[in-house]
C-alpha positions in Angstrom: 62.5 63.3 -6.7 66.2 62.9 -5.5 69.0 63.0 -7.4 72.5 62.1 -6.8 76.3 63.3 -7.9 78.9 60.7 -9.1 82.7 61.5 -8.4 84.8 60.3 -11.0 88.1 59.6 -11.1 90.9 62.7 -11.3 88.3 64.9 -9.6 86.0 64.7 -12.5 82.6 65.3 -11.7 79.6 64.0 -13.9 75.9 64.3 -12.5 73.8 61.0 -12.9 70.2 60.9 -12.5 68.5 59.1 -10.1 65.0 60.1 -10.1 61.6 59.3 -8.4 60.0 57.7 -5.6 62.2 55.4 -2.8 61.9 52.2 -4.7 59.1 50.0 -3.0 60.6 46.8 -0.9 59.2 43.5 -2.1 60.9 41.2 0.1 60.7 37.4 -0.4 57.6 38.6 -2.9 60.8 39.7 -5.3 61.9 36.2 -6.1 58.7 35.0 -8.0 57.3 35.8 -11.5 53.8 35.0 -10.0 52.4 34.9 -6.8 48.7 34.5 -6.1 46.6 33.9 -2.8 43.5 32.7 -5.1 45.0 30.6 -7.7 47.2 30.6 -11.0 45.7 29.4 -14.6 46.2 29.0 -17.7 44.4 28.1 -21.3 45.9 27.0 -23.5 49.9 26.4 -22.7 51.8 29.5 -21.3 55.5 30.6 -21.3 56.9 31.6 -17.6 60.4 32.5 -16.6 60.9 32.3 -13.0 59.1 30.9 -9.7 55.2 31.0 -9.6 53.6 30.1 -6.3 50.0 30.0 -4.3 49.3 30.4 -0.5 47.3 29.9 1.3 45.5 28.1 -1.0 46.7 24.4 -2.3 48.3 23.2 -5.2 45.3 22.0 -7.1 44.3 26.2 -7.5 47.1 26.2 -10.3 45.6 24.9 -13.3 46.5 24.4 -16.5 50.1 23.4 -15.7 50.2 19.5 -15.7 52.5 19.4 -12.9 54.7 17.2 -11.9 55.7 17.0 -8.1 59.2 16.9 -6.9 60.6 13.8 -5.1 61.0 16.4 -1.9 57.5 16.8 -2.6 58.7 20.7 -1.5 57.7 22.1 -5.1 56.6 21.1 -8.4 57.6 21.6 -12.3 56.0 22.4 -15.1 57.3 22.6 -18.3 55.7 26.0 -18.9 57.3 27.3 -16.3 61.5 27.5 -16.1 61.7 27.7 -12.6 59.7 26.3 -9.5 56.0 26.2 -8.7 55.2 26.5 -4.7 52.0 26.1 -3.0 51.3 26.3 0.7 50.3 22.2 0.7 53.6 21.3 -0.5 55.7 19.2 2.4 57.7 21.3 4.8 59.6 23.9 4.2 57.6 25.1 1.7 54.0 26.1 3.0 56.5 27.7 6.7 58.0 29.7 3.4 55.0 31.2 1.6 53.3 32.3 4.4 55.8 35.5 5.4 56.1 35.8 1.1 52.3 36.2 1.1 53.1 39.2 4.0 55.8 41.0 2.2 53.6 40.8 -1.2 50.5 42.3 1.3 53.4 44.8 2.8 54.8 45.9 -0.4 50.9 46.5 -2.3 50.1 48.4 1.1 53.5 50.5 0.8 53.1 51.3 -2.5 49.1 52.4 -2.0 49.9 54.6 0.7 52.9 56.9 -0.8 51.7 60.8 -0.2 52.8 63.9 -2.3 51.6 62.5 -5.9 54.5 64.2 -9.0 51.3 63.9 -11.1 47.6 63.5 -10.1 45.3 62.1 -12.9 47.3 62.9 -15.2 45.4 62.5 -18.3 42.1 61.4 -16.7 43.4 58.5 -16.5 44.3 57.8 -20.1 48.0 56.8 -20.4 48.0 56.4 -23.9 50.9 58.3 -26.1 52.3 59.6 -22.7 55.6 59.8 -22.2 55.7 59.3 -18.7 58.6 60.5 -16.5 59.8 59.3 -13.2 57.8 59.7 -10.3 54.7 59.3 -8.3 51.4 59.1 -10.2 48.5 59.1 -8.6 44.7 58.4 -10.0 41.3 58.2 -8.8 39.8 56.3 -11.1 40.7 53.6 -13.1 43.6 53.9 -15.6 43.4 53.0 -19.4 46.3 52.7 -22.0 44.5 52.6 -25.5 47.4 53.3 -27.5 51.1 52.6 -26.8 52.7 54.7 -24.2 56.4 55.6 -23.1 58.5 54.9 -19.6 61.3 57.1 -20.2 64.3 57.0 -17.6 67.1 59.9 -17.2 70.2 57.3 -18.1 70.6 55.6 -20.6 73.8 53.6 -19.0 71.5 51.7 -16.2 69.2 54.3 -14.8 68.1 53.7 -11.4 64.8 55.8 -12.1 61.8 54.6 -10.3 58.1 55.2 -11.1 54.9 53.9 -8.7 51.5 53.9 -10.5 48.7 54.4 -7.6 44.5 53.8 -8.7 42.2 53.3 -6.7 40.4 51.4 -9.9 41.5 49.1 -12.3 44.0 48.9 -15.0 43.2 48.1 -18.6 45.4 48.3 -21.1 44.3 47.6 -25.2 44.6 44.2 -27.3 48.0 44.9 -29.4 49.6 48.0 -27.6 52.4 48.2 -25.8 54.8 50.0 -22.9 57.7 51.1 -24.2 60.5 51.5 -22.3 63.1 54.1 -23.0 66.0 56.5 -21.3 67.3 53.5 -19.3 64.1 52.6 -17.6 63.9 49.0 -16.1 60.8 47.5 -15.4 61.9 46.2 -12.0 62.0 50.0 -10.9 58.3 50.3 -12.4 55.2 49.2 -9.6 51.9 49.2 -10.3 49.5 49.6 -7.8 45.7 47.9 -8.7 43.2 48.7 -6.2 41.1 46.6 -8.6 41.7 44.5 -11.5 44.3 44.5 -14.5 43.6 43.4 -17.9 46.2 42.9 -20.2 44.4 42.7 -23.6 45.3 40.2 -26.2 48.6 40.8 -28.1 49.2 43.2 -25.6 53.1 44.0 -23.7 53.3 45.3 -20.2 56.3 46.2 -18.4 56.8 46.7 -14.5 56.0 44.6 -11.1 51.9 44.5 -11.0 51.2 44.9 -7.2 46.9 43.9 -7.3 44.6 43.9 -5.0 41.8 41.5 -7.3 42.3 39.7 -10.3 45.1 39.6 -13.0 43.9 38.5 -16.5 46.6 38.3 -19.3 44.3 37.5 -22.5 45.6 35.8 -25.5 49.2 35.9 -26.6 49.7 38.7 -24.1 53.1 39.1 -22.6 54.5 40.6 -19.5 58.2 41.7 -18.5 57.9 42.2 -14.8 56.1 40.5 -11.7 52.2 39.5 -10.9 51.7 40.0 -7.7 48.0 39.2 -7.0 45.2 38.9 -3.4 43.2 37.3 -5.5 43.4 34.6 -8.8 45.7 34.8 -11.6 44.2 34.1 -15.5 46.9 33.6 -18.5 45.5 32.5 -22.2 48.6 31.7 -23.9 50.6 34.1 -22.3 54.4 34.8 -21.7 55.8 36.4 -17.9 59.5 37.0 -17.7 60.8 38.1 -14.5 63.1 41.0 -15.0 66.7 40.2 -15.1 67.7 42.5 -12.0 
């Protein structure tokens, strides 16, 4: 963990907090709500703020949306979606696009997997739920489970720059109705997620952070997201709500 002094005016010196991993680089990957090399769906209507895009798969993998194509015939619309929806048969620039944001999404998941010196190994056996987790480096090997509502609790409350990565080498489940709550500052655009398998966000569930996955992503039923799904593989929503973080 690293932390860093702030020098404030007249010689005052106050110490600021600045703890956990380097943050992990997304790249063009950091400009999308949802990005998918298998497909994006939804049943019924979903709510999405921010980009959503496929590659190297074509626009007809994205389901659920009733899109409408763009005159440029670059991207499409949606009115579930309050940005842009990109797929790699889209006309030129578009698919010339995805293709190195597919790479820094495979770049950023492979970063991410292979950070050494864990702050906490299996913490819990896995079992997030009522932890009040702390910035760092968590590592499990096993699938993680948050049962019950848990805590992401940042150093500063005034705009922490606190990071935390999540590594499992399973999948991540988290319980119908239960929720991450974040506290101390935390931000879930400094929160990653690491799925070696799948994530299931349980009905009337709320997760926070940028979901790097390896498989699947399934958001059940009135489920709701503040962060990123970054997916290898398909993308599921049932009536649910993704809103890219704000910075």
């Amino acid at each position: 963990m690293t932390k860093f002094v702030l020098i404030a005016a007249l010689g005052a010196i106050a110490s600021v907090s600045a703890e956990g991993p380097p943050a992990v680089s997304l790249g063009k990957a950091g400009t999308y709500a949802i990005l998918s090399k298998a497909g994006i769906s939804t049943v019924p209507t979903s709510v999405i703020t921010g980009d959503i895009g496929v590659s190297p798969i074509a626009f007809t993998a994205i389901t659920g949306f009733s899109l409408v194509a763009d005159s440029t015939n670059t991207f499409a619309t949606s009115t579930q979606v309050t940005g842009k929806v990109y797929a790699a048969n889209y006309a030129p620039p578009t698919p010339a696009t995805l293709t190195p944001t597919i790479g820094d999404m495979e770049i950023a998941y492979t970063d991410a997997a292979g950070r050494p010196t864990p702050d906490f190994l299996n913490l819990g056996s896995g079992n997030l739920g009522g932890q009040t987790l702390a910035p760092g480096l968590y590592k499990f090997g096993s699938s993680v489970i948050i049962p019950t509502d848990c805590t992401i609790e940042g150093t500063n409350e005034t705009g922490s720059t606190d990071t935390w990565i999540f590594q499992m080498s399973g999948d991540l489940v988290m319980a119908a109705n239960k929720e991450v709550i974040l506290t101390g500052g935390a931000k879930a655009s400094n929160i990653v997620w690491q799925v070696a398998g799948y994530v299931e966000v349980k009905a009337g569930a709320h997760m926070e952070g940028i979901l790097l996955v390896k498989t699947a992503a399934h958001f059940r039923t009135g489920s709701s997201l503040t962060g990123r799904i970054l997916a290898q593989t398909a993308v599921t929503l049932q009536s649910s709500t993704v809103t890219q973080p704000s910075d």
